[in-house]
Each structure stands twice: as C-alpha cells, then as structure tokens.
C-alpha positions in Angstrom: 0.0 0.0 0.0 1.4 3.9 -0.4 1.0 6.5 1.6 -1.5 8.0 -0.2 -4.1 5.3 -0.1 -6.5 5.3 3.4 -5.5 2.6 5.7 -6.7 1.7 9.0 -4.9 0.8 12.5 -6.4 -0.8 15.8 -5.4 1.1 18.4 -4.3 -1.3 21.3 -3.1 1.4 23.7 -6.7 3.3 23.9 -9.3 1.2 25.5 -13.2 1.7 25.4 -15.5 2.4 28.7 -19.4 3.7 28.1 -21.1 6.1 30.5 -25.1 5.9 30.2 -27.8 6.9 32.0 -30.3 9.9 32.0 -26.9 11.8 34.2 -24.5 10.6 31.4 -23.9 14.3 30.1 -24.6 16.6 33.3 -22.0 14.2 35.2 -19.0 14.4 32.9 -20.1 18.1 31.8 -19.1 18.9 35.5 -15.5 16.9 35.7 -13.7 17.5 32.2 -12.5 20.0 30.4 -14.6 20.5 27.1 -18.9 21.1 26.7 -20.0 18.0 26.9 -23.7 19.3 25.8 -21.8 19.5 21.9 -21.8 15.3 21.9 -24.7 14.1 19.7 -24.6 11.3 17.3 -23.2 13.6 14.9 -20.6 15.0 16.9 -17.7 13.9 18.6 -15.4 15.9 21.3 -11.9 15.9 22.5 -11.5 16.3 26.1 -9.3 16.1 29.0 -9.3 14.8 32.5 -7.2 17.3 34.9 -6.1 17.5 38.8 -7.8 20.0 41.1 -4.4 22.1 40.3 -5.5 21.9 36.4 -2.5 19.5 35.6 -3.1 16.7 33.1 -4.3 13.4 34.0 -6.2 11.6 31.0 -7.1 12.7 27.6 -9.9 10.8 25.8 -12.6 11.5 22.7 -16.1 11.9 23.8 -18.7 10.4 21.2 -22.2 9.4 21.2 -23.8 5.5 20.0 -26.5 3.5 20.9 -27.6 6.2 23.7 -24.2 6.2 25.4 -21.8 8.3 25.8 -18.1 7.0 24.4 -14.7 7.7 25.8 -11.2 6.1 24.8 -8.7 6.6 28.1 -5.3 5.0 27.2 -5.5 1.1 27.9 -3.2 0.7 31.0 -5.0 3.8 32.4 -8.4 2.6 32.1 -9.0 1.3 35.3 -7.5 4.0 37.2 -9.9 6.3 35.0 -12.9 4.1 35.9 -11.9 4.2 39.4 -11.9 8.4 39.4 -15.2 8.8 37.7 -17.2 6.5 40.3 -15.5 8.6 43.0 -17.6 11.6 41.3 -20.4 9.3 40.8 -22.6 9.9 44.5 -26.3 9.8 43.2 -26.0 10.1 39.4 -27.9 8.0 37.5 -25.6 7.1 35.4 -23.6 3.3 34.9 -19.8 3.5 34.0 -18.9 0.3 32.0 -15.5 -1.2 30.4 -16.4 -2.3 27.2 -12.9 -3.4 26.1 -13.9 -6.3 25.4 -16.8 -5.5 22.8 -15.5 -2.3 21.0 -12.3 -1.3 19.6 -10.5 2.0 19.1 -9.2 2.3 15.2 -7.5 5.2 13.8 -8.4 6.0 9.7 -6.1 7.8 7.7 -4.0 8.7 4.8 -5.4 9.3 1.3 -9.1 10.4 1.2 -10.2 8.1 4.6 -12.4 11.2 5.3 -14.0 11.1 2.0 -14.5 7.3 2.2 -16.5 7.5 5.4 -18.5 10.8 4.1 -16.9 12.9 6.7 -16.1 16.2 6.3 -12.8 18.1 7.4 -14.5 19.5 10.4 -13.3 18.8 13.8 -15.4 16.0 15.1 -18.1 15.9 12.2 -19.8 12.1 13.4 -21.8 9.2 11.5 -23.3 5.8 12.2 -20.5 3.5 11.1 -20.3 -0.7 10.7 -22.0 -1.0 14.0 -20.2 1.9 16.0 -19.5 5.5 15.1 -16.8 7.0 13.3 -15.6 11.0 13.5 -13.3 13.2 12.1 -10.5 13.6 14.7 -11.5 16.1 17.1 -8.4 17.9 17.6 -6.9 18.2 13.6 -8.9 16.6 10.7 -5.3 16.3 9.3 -5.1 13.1 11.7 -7.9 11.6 9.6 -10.4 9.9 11.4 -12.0 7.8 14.6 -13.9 5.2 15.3 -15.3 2.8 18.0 -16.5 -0.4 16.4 -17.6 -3.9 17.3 -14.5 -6.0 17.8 -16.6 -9.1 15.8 -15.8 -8.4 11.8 -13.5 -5.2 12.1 -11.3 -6.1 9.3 -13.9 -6.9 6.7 -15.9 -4.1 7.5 -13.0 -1.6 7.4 -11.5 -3.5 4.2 -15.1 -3.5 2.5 -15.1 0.6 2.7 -11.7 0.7 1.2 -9.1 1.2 3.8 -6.0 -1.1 4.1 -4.5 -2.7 7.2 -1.6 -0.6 8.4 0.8 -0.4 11.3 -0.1 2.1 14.5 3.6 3.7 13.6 2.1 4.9 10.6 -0.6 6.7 12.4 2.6 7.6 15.0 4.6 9.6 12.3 2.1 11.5 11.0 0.7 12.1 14.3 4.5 13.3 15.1 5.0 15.4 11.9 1.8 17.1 12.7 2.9 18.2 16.5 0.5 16.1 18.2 0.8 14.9 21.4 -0.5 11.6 22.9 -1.8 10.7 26.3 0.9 9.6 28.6 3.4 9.3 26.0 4.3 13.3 25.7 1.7 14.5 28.8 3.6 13.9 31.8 0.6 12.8 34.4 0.2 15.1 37.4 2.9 18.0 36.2 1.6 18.7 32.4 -0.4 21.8 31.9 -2.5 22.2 28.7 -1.7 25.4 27.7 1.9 24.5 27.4 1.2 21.3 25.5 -1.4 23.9 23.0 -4.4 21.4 23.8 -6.1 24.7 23.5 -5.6 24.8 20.1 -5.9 21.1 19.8 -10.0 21.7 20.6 -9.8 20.3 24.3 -10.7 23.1 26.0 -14.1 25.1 26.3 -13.6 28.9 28.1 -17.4 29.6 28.3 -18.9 26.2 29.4 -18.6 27.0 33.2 -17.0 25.0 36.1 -15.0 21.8 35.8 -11.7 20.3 37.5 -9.1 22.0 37.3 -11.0 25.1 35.3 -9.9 27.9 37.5 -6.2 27.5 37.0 -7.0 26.7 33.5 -8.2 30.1 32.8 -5.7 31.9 35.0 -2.8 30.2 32.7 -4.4 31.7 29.7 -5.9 34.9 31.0 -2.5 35.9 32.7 0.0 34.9 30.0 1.8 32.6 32.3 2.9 30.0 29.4 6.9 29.8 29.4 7.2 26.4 27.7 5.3 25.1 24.5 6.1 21.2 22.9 7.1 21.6 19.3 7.7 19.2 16.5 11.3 18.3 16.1 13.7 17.0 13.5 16.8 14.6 15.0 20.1 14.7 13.0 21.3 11.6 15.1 19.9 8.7 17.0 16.5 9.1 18.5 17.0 9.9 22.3 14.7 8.1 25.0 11.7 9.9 26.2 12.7 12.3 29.3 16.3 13.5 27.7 17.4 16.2 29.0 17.3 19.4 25.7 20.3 21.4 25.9 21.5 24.7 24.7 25.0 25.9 25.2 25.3 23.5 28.2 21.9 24.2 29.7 19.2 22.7 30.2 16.4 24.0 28.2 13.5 21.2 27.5 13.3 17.6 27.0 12.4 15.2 24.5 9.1 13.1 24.7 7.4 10.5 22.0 9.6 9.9 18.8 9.8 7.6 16.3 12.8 7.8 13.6 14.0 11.1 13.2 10.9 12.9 14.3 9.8 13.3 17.9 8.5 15.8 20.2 10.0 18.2 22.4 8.9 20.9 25.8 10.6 23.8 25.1 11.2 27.0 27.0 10.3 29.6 24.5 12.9 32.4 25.9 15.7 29.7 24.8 14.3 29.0 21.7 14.3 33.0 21.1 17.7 33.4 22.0 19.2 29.8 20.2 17.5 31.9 17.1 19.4 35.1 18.0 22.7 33.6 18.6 22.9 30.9 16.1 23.2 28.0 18.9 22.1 24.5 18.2 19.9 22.2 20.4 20.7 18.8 21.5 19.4 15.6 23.0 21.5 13.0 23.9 23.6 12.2 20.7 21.4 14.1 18.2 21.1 17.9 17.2 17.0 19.2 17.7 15.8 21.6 15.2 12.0 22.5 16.3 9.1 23.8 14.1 6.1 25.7 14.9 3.4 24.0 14.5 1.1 24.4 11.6 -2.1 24.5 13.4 -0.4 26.5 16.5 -1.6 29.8 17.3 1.7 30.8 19.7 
C-alpha cells in the first residue's frame, strides 16, 4: 500500500469504557475540560481529565452511540480512569462500563479516509458507522479519522469501505510530523499543563462552558499569560533519544524530549531559549542528536 491510499490501524493502547444513564452528560459536563452538551450522534469531542491544580491526568474523545456516551482513556490507564469517575459518581444516575472487550479504538487515515466514510474536514463531524460510530479527529482533521466499532468483523468491515491494514507507527509519524501529542506518551501525568502542550488549540478546551476540575487555574494560565514552555515538533540529525532527555542549549538545560519515532519526535521547550538559540545561532541537542523544532502548523503561539 502507499501512503497515499487510506489505511486503518487498531489502536491497542486506547481502550473503550461507556457512561449511560439519563446523568451521562450533566455528570461528565461537571468533571472535564470540554462542553459535553456539543456530543450528539453527529458530533464527537476531545476532552481532557485534569487535577484540582489543572495539571493533566487523562485525555480521551467523547462520542455518542446506541444512547451512550463514548470515551477512549489509554488502555493501561483505564481502570484508574474508571476508578476516578465512580468517586464523582454519589447519586447520578448514570452506569460506567468497560467495554474493552466488545468495541475497539481504530485510527483512519492517509489518502481520502475522510471522503471514504463521508466525513467532512471539520473537527469532530460524526456518523453511524459498521455498528459503532466514526468522526473526524477532534483535535486536527489532518489526523484523519476515529472510530469505536464492534470488535466481531472489524477487518472486513473496514477493508469493504476501502481502507487497508496498516501499522499504528504509521498513524505515529504522521501524528509526530503534525505536532501532536498523545496521552501519557508526551503528557507527563500530574505535572503537564495544557496550555503549554497547546491542547487549547488542539479543541480540548471550552472557556465559556462554566465550572469543571481544574478550570480555574486553566483560565488563570491563559488569562494571565503565564505559558513559558510550549512542545514543538522536532527534526533529530542523530539517534532518537529516549523519552525524558534532557534538551540542551550551550550546556543548559532548556527542555526535554518526549514520543519519537525515527527522526521525528516531540519536544517541551522553553520559549525564551528557543528565542535566543534563534538570536545567537546556537544548536539544540538531545542525547547524541542535534533538535531543530518547528512551529506548528495549526499553533496559534
């Protein structure tokens, strides 16, 4: 297959849970960070999960099917997800269920995959698809698509609209080319702010839906201009360092590197270094390999 044609990967490291229930919206519409009142069957949300202090904890899509409400936490995070909802739970009438084991995550991309599905290129745009739902990718329609479909006949279903079996590194380098970050992987649980990983421009964010964890500091970062750091796309000339290496300028300390694959990966950068490494004609390195950052296309920074 080329790049060009749409392909399809399953997504092992996002797992599926289902909140229902006449509460389903009013209870996560109080706990994360995006207007949970926008999910219908024809539209999808990105949303985050965030401490009382408004530091990251999960990131998820929000989508509607079969009367419940969707959400794809990262699969080694799921239970402790599950486990902080029902702690919110008190007299909702509302059910939390894993459902794992019945739907699947999948990723659709490259080519015309939005065409193929009759999606538009508009930020969570949602159909009825084989069984489950499928929505342009919240955060970027660049990133193609999303669905959640029934684990039973997957392949034939996907392969019968025209997308081709590919590899979840695919999805991960276009994903990295594009600046995006994912879950865990470049959001560094308990200590990641939002605004400094540009989730705000990444759609997870309302500002007028009212109160939710973590909101208050939330809007303070952004009101008061208290961003110092921002994660940029970067280029490697050298090997790929390990998550967590140190970036350095001129001996210091100036970011470090997160997700990579190849010679692209992500980086948290301080912006005042990145100004003067521009100034002075300094180069950036990680580990063995020089760093040259890009903004982001979609970035407003």
């Amino acid at each position: 297959m080329t790049a060009e044609q749409a392909g399809y990967a399953i997504l092992e490291d996002r797992g599926v849970i289902a909140v229902a229930g006449e509460d389903r919206a009013a209870f996560l519409q109080g706990l994360v960070s995006n207007d949970v009142r926008r999910v219908a069957a024809d539209r999808a949300v990105y949303a985050l999960f965030l401490t009382p202090q408004g530091k990251f904890l999960h990131d998820f899509r929000i989508a509607e099917s079969d009367g419940a409400l969707l959400l794809d936490p990262e699969t080694d995070r799921r239970e402790e997800f599950l486990r902080r909802l029902k702690m919110y739970k008190l007299r909702s009438k509302i059910t939390l269920e894993d459902r794992a084991g019945s739907l699947l995550a999948v990723v659709l991309f490259g080519g015309d995959a939005l065409a193929r599905l009759g999606l538009p290129e508009d930020a969570g745009a949602a159909i009825p698809f084989a069984g489950g739902v499928a929505f342009t990718d919240p955060r970027l329609p660049a990133l193609g698509a999303r669905a959640f479909l029934p684990r039973d006949g997957i392949a034939a279903a996907l392969e019968a609209a025209g997308f081709a079996p590919r590899g979840a590194e695919d999805y991960d380098r276009l994903r990295l080319s594009l600046g995006v970050p994912e879950g865990s992987r470049d959001l560094t649980p308990d200590k990641a702010l939002p605004l400094e990983n540009d989730l705000d421009d990444l759609n997870a964010i309302s500002w007028d839906k009212g109160c939710y964890m973590g909101q208050e500091l939330t809007a303070r970062t952004k009101y008061r201009a208290l961003i110092r750091k921002k994660l940029f796309p970067v280029t490697l000339d050298g090997p790929l360092p390990a998550p967590g290496t140190p970036v350095t300028l001129d001996g210091k300390e100036v970011g470090e590197i997160r997700s990579g694959h190849g010679s692209a990966a992500l980086a948290l950068l301080r912006l005042e270094d990145l100004i003067r490494a521009g100034q002075d004609g300094l180069v950036l390195t990680a580990g063995e390999a020089t760093v040259t950052p890009a903004k982001p296309v979609w970035a407003s920074f």
